[in-house]
TORPA-4810 file (N, C-alpha, C, O; in nm, 3 decimals):
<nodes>
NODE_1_-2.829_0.239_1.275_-2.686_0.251_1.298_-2.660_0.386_1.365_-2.681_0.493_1.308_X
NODE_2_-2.613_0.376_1.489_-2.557_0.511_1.539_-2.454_0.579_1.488_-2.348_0.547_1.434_X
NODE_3_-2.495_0.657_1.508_-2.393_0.832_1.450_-2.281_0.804_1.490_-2.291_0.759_1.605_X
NODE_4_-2.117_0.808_1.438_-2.004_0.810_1.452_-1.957_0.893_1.411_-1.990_0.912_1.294_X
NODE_5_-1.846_1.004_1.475_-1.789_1.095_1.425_-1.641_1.020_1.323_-1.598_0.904_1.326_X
NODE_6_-1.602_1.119_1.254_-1.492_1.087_1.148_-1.369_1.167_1.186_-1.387_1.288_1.174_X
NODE_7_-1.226_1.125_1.238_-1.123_1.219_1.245_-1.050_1.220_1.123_-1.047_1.122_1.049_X
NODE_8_-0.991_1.326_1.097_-0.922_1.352_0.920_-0.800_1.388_0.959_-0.736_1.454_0.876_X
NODE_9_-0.718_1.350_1.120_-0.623_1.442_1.113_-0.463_1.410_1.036_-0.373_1.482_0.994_X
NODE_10_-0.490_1.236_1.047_-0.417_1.165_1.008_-0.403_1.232_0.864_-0.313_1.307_0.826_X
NODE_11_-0.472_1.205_0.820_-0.516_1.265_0.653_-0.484_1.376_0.628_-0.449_1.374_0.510_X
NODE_12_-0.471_1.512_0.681_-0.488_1.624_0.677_-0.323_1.622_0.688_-0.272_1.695_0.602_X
NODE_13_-0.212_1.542_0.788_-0.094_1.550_0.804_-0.039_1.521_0.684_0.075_1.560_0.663_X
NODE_14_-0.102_1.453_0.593_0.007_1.368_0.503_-0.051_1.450_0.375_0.035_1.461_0.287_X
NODE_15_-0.165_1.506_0.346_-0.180_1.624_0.243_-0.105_1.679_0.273_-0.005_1.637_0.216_X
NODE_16_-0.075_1.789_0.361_0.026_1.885_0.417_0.182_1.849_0.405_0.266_1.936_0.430_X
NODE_17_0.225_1.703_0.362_0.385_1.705_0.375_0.363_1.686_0.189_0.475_1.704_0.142_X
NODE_18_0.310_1.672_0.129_0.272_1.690_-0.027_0.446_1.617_-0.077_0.508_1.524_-0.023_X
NODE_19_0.467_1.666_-0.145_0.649_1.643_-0.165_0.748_1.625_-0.083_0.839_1.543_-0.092_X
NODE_20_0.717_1.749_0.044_0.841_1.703_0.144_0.804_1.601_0.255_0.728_1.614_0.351_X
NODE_21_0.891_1.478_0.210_0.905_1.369_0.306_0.966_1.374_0.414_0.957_1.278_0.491_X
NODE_22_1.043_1.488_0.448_1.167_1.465_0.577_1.080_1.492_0.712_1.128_1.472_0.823_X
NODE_23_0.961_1.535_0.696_0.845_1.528_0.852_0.743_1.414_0.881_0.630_1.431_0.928_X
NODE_24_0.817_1.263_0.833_0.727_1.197_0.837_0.716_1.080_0.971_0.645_0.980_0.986_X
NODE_25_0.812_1.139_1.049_0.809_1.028_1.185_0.713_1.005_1.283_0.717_0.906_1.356_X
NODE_26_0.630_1.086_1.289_0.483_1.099_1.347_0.378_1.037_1.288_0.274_1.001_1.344_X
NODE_27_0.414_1.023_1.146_0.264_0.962_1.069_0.266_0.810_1.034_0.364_0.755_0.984_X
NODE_28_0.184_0.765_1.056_0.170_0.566_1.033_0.206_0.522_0.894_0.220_0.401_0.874_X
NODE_29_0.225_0.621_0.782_0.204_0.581_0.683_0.377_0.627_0.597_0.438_0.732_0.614_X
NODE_30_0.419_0.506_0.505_0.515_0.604_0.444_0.514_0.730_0.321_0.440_0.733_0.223_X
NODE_31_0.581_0.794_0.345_0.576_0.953_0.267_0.653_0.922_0.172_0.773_0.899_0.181_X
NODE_32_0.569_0.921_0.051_0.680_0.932_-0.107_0.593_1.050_-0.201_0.485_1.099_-0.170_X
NODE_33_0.666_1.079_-0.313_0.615_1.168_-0.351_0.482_1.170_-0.403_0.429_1.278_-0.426_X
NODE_34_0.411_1.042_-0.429_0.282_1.046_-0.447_0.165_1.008_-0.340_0.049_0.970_-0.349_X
NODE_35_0.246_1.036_-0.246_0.113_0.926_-0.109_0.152_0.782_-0.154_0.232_0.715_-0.219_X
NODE_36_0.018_0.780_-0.061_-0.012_0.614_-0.116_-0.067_0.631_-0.254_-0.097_0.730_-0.319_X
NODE_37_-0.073_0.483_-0.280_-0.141_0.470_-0.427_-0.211_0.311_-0.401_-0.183_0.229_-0.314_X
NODE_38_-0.295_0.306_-0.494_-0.332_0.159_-0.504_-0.300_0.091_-0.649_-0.304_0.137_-0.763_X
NODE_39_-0.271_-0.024_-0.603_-0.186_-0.127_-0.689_-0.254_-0.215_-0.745_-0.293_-0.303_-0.669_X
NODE_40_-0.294_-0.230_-0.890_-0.389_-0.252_-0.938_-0.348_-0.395_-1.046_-0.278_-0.383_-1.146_X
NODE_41_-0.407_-0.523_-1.002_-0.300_-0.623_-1.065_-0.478_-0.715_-1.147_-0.594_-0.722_-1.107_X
NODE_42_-0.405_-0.766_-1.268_-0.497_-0.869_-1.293_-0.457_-0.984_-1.270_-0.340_-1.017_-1.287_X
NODE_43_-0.579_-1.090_-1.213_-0.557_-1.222_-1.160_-0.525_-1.238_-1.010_-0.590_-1.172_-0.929_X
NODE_44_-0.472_-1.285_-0.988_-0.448_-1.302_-0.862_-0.296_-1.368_-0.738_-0.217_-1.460_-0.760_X
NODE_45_-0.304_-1.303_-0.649_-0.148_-1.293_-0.553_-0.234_-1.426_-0.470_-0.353_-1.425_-0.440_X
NODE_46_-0.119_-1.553_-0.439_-0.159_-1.610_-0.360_-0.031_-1.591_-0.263_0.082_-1.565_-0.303_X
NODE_47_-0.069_-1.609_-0.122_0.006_-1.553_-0.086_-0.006_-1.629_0.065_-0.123_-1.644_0.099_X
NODE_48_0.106_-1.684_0.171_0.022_-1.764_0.272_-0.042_-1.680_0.357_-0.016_-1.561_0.341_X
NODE_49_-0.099_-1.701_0.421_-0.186_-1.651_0.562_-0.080_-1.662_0.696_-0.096_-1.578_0.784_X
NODE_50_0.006_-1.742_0.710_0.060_-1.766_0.804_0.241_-1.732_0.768_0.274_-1.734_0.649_X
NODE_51_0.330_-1.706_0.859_0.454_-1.675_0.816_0.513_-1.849_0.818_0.453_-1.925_0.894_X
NODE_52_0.609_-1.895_0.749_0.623_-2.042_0.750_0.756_-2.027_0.801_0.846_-1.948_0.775_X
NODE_53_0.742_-2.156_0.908_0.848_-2.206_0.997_0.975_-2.228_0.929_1.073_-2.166_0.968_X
NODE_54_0.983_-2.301_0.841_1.086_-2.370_0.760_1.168_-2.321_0.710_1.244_-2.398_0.652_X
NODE_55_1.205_-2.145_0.701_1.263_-2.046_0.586_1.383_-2.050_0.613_1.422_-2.048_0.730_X
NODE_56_1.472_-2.056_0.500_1.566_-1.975_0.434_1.634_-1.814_0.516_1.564_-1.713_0.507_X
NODE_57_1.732_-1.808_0.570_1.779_-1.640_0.605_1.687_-1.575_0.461_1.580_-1.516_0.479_X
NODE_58_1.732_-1.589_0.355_1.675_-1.479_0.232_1.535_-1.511_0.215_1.486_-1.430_0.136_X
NODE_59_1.444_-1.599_0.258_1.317_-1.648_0.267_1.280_-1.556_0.386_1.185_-1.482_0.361_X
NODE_60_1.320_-1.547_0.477_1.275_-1.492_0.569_1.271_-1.324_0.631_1.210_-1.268_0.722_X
NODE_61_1.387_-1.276_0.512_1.368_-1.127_0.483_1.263_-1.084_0.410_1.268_-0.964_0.383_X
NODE_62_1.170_-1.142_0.370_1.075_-1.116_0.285_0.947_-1.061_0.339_0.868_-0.993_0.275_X
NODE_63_0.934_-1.100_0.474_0.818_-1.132_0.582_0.825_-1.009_0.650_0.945_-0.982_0.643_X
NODE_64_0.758_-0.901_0.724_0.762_-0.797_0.811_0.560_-0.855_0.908_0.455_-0.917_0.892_X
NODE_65_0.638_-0.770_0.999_0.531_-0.774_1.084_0.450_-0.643_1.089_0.506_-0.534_1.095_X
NODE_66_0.311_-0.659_1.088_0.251_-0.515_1.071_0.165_-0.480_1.272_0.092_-0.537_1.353_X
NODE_67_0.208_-0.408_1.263_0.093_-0.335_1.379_0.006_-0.469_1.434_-0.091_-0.507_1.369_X
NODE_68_0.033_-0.516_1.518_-0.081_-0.633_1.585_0.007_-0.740_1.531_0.129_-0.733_1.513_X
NODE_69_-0.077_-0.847_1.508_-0.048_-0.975_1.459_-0.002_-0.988_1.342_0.080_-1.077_1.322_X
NODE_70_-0.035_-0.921_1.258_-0.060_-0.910_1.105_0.094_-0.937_1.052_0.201_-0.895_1.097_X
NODE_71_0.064_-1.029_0.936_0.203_-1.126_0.835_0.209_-1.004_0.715_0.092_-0.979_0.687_X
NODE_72_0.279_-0.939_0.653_0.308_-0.924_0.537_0.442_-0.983_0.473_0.556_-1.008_0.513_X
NODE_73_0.364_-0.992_0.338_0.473_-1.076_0.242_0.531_-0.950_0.083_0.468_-0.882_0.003_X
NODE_74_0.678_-0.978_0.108_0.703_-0.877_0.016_0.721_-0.946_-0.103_0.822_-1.015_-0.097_X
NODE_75_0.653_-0.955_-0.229_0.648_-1.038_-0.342_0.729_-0.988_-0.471_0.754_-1.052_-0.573_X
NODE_76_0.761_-0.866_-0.443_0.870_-0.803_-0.568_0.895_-0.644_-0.544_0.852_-0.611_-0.434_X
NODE_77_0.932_-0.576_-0.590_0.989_-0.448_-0.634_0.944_-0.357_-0.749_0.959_-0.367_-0.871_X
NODE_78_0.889_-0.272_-0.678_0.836_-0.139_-0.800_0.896_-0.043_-0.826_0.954_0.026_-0.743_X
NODE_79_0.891_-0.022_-0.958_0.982_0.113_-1.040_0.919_0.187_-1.094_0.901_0.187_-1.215_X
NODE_80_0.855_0.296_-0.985_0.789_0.418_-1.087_0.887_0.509_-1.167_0.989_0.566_-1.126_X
NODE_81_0.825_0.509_-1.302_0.958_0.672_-1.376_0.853_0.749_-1.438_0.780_0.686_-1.515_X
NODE_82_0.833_0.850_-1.424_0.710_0.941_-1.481_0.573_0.881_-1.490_0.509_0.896_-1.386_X
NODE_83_0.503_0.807_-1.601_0.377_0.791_-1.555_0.375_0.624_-1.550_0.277_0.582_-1.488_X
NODE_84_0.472_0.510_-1.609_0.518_0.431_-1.679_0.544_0.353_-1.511_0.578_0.427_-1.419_X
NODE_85_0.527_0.213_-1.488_0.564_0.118_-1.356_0.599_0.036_-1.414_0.563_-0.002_-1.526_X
NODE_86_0.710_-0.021_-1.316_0.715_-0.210_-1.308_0.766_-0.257_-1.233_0.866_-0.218_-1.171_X
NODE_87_0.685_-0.386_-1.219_0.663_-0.442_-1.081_0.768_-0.572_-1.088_0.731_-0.632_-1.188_X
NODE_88_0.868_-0.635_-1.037_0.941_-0.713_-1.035_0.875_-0.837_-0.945_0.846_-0.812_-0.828_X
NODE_89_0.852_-0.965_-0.995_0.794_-1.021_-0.862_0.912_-1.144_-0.875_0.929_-1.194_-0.986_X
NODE_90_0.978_-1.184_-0.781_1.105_-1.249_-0.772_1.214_-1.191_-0.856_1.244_-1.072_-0.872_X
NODE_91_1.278_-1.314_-0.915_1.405_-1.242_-0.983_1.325_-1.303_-1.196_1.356_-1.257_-1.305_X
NODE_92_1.229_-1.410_-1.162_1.157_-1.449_-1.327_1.099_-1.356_-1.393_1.117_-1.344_-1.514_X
NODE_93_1.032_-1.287_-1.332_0.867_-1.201_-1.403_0.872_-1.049_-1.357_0.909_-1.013_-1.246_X
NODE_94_0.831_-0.967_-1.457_0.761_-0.840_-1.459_0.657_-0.817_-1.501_0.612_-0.894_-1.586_X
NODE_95_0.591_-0.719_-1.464_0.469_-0.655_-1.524_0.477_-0.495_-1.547_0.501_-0.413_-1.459_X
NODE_96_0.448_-0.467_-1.696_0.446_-0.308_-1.720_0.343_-0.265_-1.664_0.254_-0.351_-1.657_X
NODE_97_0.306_-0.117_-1.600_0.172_-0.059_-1.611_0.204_0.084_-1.619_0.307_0.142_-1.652_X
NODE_98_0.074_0.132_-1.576_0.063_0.307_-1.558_0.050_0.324_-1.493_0.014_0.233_-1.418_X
NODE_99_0.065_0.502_-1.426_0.043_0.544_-1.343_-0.104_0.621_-1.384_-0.119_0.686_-1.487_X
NODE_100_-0.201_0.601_-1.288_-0.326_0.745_-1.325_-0.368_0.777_-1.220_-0.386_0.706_-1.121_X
NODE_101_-0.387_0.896_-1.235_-0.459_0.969_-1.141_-0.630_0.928_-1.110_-0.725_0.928_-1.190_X
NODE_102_-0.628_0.907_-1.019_-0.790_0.910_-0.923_-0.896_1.029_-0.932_-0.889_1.128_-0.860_X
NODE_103_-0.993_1.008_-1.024_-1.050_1.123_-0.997_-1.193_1.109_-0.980_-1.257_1.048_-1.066_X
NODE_104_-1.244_1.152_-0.891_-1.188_1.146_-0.767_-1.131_1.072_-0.679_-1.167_0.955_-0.668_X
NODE_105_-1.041_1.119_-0.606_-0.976_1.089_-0.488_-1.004_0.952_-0.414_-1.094_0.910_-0.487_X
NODE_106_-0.990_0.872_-0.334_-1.075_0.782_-0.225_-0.969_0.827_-0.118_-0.851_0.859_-0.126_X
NODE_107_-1.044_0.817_-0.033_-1.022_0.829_0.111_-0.959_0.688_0.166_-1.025_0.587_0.147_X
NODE_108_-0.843_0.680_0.226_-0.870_0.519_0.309_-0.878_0.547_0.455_-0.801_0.621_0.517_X
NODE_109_-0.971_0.485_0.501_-1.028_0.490_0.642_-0.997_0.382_0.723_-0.961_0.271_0.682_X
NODE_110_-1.014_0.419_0.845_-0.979_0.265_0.963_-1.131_0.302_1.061_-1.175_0.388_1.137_X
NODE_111_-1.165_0.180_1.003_-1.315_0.160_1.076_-1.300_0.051_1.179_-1.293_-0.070_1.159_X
NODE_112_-1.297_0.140_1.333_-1.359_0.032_1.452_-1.447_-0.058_1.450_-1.532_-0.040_1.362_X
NODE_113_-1.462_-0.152_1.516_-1.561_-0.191_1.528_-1.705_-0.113_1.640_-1.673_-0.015_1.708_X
NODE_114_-1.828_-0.157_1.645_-1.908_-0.022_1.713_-1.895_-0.006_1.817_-1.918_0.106_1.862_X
NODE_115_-1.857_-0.098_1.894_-1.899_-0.152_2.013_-1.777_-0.070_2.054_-1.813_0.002_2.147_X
NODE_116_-1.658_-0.051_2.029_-1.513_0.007_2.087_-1.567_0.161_2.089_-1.500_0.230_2.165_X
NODE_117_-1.658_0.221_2.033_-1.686_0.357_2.080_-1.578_0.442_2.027_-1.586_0.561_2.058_X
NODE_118_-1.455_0.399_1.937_-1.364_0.455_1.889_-1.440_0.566_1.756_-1.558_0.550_1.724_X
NODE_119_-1.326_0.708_1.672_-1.390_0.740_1.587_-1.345_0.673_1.475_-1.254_0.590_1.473_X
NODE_120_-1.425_0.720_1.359_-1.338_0.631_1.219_-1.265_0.736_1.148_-1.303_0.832_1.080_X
NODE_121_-1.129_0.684_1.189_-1.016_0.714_1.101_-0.990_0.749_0.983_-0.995_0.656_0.902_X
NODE_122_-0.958_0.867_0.936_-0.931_0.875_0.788_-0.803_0.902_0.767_-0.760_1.017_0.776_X
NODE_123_-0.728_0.803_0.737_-0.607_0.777_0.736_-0.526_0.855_0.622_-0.439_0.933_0.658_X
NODE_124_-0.546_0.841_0.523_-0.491_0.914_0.392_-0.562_0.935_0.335_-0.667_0.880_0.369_X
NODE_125_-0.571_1.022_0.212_-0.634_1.032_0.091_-0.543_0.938_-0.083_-0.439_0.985_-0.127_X
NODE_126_-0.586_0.859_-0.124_-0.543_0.826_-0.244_-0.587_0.929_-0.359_-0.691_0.992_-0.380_X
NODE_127_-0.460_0.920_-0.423_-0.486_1.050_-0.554_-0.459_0.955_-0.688_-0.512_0.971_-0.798_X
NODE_128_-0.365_0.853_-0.650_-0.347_0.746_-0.760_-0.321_0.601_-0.787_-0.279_0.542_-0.687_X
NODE_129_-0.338_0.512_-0.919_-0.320_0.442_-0.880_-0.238_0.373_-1.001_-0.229_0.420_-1.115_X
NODE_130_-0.180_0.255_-0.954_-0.085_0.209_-1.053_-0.197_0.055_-1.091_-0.262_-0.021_-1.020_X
NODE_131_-0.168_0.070_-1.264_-0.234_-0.056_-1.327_-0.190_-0.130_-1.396_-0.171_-0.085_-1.509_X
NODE_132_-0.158_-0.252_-1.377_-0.091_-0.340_-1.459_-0.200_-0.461_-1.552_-0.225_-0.570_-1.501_X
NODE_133_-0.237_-0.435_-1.646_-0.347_-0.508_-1.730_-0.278_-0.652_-1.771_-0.324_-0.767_-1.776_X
NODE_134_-0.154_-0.599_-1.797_-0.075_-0.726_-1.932_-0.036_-0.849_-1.857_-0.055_-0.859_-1.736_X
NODE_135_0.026_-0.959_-1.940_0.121_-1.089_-1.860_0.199_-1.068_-1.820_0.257_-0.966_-1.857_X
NODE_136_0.250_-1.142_-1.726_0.402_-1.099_-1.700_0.446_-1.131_-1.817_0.394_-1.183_-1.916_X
NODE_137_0.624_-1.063_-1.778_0.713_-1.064_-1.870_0.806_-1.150_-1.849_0.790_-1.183_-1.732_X
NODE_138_0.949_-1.243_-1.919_0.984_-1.310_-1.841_1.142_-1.186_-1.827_1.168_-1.092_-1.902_X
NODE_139_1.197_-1.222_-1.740_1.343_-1.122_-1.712_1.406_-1.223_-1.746_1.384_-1.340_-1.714_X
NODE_140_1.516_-1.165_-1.834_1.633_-1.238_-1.970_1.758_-1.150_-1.898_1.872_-1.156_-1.944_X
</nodes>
């Protein structure tokens, strides 16, 4: 495997805005007070692959388009308050979790493929992550 260099600058921008969010129009990623985090669920999100023809106006606010082709689906609403989350998924179900810290850190990277001669990206650093172990809950 040939040698590829690594750029960190992406990474290096979004350490540097730490708390203050108001310099974040330059960077790919959104700025909240913890970075990114990873979202840590038991079981499993099914979720389609394709955006569906058939929707609803309020079905169809749900859907964003990412960079390229790419479908995302927004499945509920998170409420961090000190270390404590919850995740809303429609208007039926919640899930409690925590917040913890990463230690260490992970890096998230954007790896070219080889052949593009591009470098690999180090996009952010993760410091935490949110975990939800339990069932949902039902919302009363």
């Amino acid at each position: 495997m040939p040698l590829r260099t690594i750029n960190y600058e992406s990474a290096s921008k979004s350490l540097k805005l730490g708390k203050d969010t108001s310099d974040t129009a330059d960077t790919p990623v959104i700025a909240t007070d913890l970075g990114n985090a990873l979202l840590e669920i038991q079981g499993e999100l099914i979720l389609p692959k394709e955006k569906p023809t058939d929707l609803t106006p309020e079905e169809e606010e749900k859907f964003s388009q990412l960079q390229g082709a790419e479908w995302a689906v927004r499945f509920g609403k998170l409420e961090i308050e000190g270390k404590k989350a919850t995740l809303f998924i429609g208007t039926t179900q919640r899930l409690l979790g925590d917040l913890k810290k990463l230690d260490p850190p992970l890096a998230l990277m954007k790896i070219p493929d080889e052949d593009s001669g591009k470098q690999i990206e180090i996009v952010d650093v993760i410091k935490y992550r949110l975990v939800f172990t339990g069932r949902p809950l039902p919302i009363m």
